[in-house]
LOMARBA-871879 format. One record per residue (C-alpha): residue number from 1; chain; x, y, z. Coordinates in nm, 3 decimals. Each point is the difference from the previous one (the first is absolute). Layout:
<pts>
     i   ch        c1        c2        c3
   NUM    A         X         Y         Z
...
</pts>
This chain:
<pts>
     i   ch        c1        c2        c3
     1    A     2.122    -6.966    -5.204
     2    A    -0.090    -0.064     0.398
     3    A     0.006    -0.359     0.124
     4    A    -0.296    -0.208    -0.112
     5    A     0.013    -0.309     0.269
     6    A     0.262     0.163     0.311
     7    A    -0.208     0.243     0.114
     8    A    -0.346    -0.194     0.033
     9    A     0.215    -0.287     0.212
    10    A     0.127     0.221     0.206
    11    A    -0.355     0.100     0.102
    12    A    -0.111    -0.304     0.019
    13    A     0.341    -0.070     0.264
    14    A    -0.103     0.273     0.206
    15    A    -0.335    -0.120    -0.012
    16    A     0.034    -0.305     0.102
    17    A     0.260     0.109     0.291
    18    A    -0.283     0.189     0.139
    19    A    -0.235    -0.292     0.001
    20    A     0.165    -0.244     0.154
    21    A     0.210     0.165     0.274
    22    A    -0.174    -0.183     0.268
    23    A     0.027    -0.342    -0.200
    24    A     0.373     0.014    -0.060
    25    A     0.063     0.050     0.384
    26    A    -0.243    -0.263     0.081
    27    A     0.136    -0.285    -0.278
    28    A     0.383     0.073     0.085
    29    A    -0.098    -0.043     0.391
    30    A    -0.157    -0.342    -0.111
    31    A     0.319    -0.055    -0.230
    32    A     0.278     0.072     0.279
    33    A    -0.219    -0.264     0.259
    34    A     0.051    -0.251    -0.244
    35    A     0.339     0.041    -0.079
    36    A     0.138     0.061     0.353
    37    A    -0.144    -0.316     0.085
    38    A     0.182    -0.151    -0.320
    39    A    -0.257    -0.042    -0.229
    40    A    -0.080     0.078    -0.351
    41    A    -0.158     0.328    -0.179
    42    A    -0.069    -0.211    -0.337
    43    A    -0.072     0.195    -0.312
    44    A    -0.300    -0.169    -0.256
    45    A    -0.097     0.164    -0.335
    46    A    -0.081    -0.138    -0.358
    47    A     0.013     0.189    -0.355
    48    A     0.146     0.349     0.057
    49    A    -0.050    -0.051     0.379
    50    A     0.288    -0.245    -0.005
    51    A     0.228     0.296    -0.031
    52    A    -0.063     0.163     0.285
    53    A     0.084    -0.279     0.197
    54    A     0.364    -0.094    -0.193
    55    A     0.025     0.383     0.034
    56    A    -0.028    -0.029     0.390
    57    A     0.251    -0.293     0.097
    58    A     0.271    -0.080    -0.104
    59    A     0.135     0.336    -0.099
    60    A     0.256     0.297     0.137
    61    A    -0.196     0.148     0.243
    62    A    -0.179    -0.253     0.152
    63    A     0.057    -0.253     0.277
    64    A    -0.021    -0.373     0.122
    65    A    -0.363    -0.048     0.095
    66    A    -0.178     0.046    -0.344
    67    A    -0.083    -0.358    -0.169
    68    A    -0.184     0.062    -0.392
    69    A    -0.194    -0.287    -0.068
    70    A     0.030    -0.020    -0.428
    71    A    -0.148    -0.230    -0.158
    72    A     0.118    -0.041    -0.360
    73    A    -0.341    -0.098    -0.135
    74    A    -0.186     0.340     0.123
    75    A     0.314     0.134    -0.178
    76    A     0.001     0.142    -0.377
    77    A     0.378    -0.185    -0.168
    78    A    -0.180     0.123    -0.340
    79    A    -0.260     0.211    -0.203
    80    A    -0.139    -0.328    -0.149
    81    A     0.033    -0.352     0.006
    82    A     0.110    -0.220     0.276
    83    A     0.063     0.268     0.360
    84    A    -0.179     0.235    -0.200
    85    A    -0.272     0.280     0.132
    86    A    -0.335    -0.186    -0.081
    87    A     0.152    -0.314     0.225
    88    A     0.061     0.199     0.298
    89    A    -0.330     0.213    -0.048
    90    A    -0.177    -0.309    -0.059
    91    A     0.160    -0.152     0.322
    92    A     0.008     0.304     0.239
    93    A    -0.400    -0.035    -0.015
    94    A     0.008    -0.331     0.037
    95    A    -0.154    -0.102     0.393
    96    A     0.188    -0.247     0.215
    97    A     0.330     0.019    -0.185
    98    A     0.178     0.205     0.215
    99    A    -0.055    -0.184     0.270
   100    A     0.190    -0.310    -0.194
   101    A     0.305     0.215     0.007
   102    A    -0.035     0.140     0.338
   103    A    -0.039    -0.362     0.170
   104    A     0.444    -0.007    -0.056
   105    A     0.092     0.340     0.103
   106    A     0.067     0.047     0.399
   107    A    -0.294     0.251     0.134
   108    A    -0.032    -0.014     0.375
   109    A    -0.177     0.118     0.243
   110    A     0.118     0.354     0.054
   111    A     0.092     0.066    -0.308
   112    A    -0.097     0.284    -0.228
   113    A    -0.086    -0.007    -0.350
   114    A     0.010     0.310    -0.270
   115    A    -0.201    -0.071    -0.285
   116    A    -0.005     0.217    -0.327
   117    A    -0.302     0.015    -0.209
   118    A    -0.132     0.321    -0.179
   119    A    -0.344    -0.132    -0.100
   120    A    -0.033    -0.171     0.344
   121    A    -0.209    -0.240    -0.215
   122    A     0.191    -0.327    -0.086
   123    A    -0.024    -0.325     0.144
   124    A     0.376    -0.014     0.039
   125    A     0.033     0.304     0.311
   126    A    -0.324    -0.078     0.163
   127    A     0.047    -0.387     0.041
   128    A     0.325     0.119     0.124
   129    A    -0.103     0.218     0.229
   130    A    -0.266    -0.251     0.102
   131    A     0.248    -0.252     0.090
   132    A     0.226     0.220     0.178
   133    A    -0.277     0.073     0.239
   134    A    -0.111    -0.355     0.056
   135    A     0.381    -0.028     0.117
   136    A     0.023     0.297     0.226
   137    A     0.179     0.197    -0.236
   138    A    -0.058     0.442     0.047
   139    A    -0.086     0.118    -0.400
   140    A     0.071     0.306    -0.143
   141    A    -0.142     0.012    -0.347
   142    A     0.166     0.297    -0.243
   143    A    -0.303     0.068    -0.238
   144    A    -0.218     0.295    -0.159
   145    A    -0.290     0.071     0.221
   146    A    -0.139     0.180    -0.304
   147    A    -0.054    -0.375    -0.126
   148    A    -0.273    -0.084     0.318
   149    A    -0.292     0.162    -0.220
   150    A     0.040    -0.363    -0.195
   151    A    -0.144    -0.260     0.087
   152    A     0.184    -0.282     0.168
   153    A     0.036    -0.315    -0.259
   154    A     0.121    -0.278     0.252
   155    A    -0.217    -0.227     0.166
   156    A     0.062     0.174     0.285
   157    A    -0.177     0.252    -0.056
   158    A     0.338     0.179     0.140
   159    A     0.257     0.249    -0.217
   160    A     0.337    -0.006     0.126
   161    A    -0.060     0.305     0.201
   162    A    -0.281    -0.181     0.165
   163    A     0.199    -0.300     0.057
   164    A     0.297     0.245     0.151
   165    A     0.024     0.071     0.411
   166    A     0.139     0.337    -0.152
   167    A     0.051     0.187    -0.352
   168    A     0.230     0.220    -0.138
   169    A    -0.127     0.221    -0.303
   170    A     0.180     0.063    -0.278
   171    A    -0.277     0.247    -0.125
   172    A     0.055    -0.053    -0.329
   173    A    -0.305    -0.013    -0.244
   174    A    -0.198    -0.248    -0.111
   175    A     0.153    -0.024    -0.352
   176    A     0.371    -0.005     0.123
   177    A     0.127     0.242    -0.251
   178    A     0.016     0.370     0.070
   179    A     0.119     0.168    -0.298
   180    A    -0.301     0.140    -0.269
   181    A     0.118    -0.007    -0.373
   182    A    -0.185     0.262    -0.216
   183    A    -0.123    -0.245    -0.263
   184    A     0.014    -0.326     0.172
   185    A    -0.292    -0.164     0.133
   186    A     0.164    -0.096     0.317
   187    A     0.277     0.133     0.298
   188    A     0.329    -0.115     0.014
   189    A     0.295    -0.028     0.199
   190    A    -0.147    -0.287     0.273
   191    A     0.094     0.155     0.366
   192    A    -0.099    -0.284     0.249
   193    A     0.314    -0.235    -0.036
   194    A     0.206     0.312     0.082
   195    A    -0.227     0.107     0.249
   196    A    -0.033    -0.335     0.204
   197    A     0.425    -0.015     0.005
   198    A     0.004     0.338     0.153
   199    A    -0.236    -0.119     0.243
   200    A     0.206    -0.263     0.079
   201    A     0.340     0.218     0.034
   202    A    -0.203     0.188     0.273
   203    A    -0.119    -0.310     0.210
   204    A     0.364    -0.114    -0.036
   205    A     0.132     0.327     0.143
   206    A    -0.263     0.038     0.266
   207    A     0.076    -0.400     0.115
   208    A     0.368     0.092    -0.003
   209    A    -0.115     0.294     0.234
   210    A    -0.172    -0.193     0.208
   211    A     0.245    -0.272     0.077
   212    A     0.249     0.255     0.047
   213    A    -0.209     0.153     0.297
   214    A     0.009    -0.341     0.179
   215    A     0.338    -0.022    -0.016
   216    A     0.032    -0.270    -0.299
   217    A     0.225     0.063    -0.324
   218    A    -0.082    -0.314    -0.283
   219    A     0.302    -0.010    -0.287
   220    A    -0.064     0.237    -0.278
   221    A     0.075    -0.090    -0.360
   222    A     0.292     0.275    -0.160
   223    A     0.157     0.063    -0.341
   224    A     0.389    -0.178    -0.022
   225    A     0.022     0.351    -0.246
   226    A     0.018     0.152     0.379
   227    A     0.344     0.039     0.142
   228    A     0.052    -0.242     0.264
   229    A    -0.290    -0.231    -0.090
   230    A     0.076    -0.329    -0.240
   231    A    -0.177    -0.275    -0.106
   232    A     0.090    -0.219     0.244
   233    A    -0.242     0.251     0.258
   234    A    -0.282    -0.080    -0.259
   235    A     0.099    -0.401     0.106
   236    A     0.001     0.044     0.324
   237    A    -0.386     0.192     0.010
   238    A    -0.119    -0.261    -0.258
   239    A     0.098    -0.234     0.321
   240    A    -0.158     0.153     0.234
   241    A    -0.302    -0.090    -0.213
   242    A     0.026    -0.311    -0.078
   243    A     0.047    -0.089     0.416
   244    A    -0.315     0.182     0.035
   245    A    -0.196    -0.164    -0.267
   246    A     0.150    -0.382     0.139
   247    A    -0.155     0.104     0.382
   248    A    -0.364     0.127    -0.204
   249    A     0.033    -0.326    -0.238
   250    A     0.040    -0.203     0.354
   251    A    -0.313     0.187     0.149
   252    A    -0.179    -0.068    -0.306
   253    A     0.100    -0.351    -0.026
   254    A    -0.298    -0.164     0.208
   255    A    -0.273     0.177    -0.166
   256    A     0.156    -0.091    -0.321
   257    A    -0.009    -0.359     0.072
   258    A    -0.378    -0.028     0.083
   259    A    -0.058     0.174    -0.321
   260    A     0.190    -0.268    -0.193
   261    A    -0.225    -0.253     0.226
   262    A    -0.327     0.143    -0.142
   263    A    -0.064     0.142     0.363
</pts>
């Protein structure tokens, strides 16, 4: 029997390569800017999108730069019950909240923000990316352009791809899963989540490239199964980090204050 799910991702891969050439040169441009100058690239997604950005930094592969912004609550710890799906669906649509947990996170001007969302539709992405740009922060949002025949359901009037300065597709359908069952009333096999990490492997690479051609090299996070490379390399990168995230906490510090003042 032939591959039921493989081959239609690999289509929709190649299809989304395609579509967003110009968009992954642009965003990684925007991305090496910030990060020469020794900001952040931070990484926002709730539900599935979550995983895209945990799948982005910290990993092998990738470099000091990348700051995910979690948040446990837009997080699934469980099926049901308490940090379970209907909590975090319930909350991801919920206006205004995000901006609660953004308020303690360091975004500065000149920072960029990647933020995950297949539907483009929740409160949770678009008040993020709405607050990003108040605060002089380049977005990229990673969504389904097939989605922008719905209508928008914020207040805004504004979808995440609205509320972007650029989009990446994903291209994957409406419905999410790809795979028809002879029998069964609906696909399956969801594609986006997969989709919107290979996305983010390629604006990765492409930053990489890009600071490469200016002349800068940022430490990259390797196996200790290597030869030559041991856990206490791993230390030394998570370092790194942490110095950058004290100067961007710094930065962030005043604004932070006249938020706690009510200003």
């Amino acid at each position: 029997m032939s591959d039921l799910y493989i081959p239609r991702l690999v289509a929709l891969i190649e299809q989304a390569s395609k579509a967003n050439s110009e968009a992954f040169g642009q965003a990684a441009s925007r991305f090496a800017d910030t990060l020469e100058k020794g900001g952040l690239v931070h990484l926002y997604g709730s539900g599935h999108s979550v995983l895209p950005a945990q799948e982005m930094f910290p990993r092998y592969g990738s470099f000091v730069g990348f700051n995910p912004l979690t948040d446990p609550r837009v997080m699934w710890h469980n099926v049901l019950g308490a940090g379970g799906v209907r909590e975090l669906l319930w909350l991801e649509r919920t206006e205004k909240y995000a901006e609660k947990f953004l308020d303690h996170q360091p975004l500065n001007k000149g920072d960029s923000i990647i933020i995950f969302g297949h539907s483009g539709r929740n409160s949770s992405g678009i008040d993020t990316a709405l607050y990003a740009k108040k605060r002089g922060i380049f977005v990229v949002a990673v969504t389904s352009k097939n989605n922008l025949d719905k209508p928008a359901t914020h207040s805004s009037g504004k979808r995440l791809a609205d509320a972007a300065d650029l989009v990446i597709d994903t291209c994957s359908p409406i419905e999410d899963a790809v795979v028809p069952i002879e029998g069964w009333s609906r696909p399956v096999s969801g594609s986006s989540t997969v989709l919107a990490m290979i996305m983010a492997h390629e604006l990765l690479a492409r930053t990489a490239e890009q600071l490469s051609k200016r002349g800068i090299e940022l430490p990259v996070f390797a196996s200790p199964t290597i030869a030559g490379v041991t856990l206490h390399d791993t230390d030394v990168i998570y370092g790194v980090y942490r110095e950058r995230m004290i100067e961007a906490q710094k930065k962030h510090l005043p604004a932070f204050q006249a938020t706690m003042r009510g200003e």
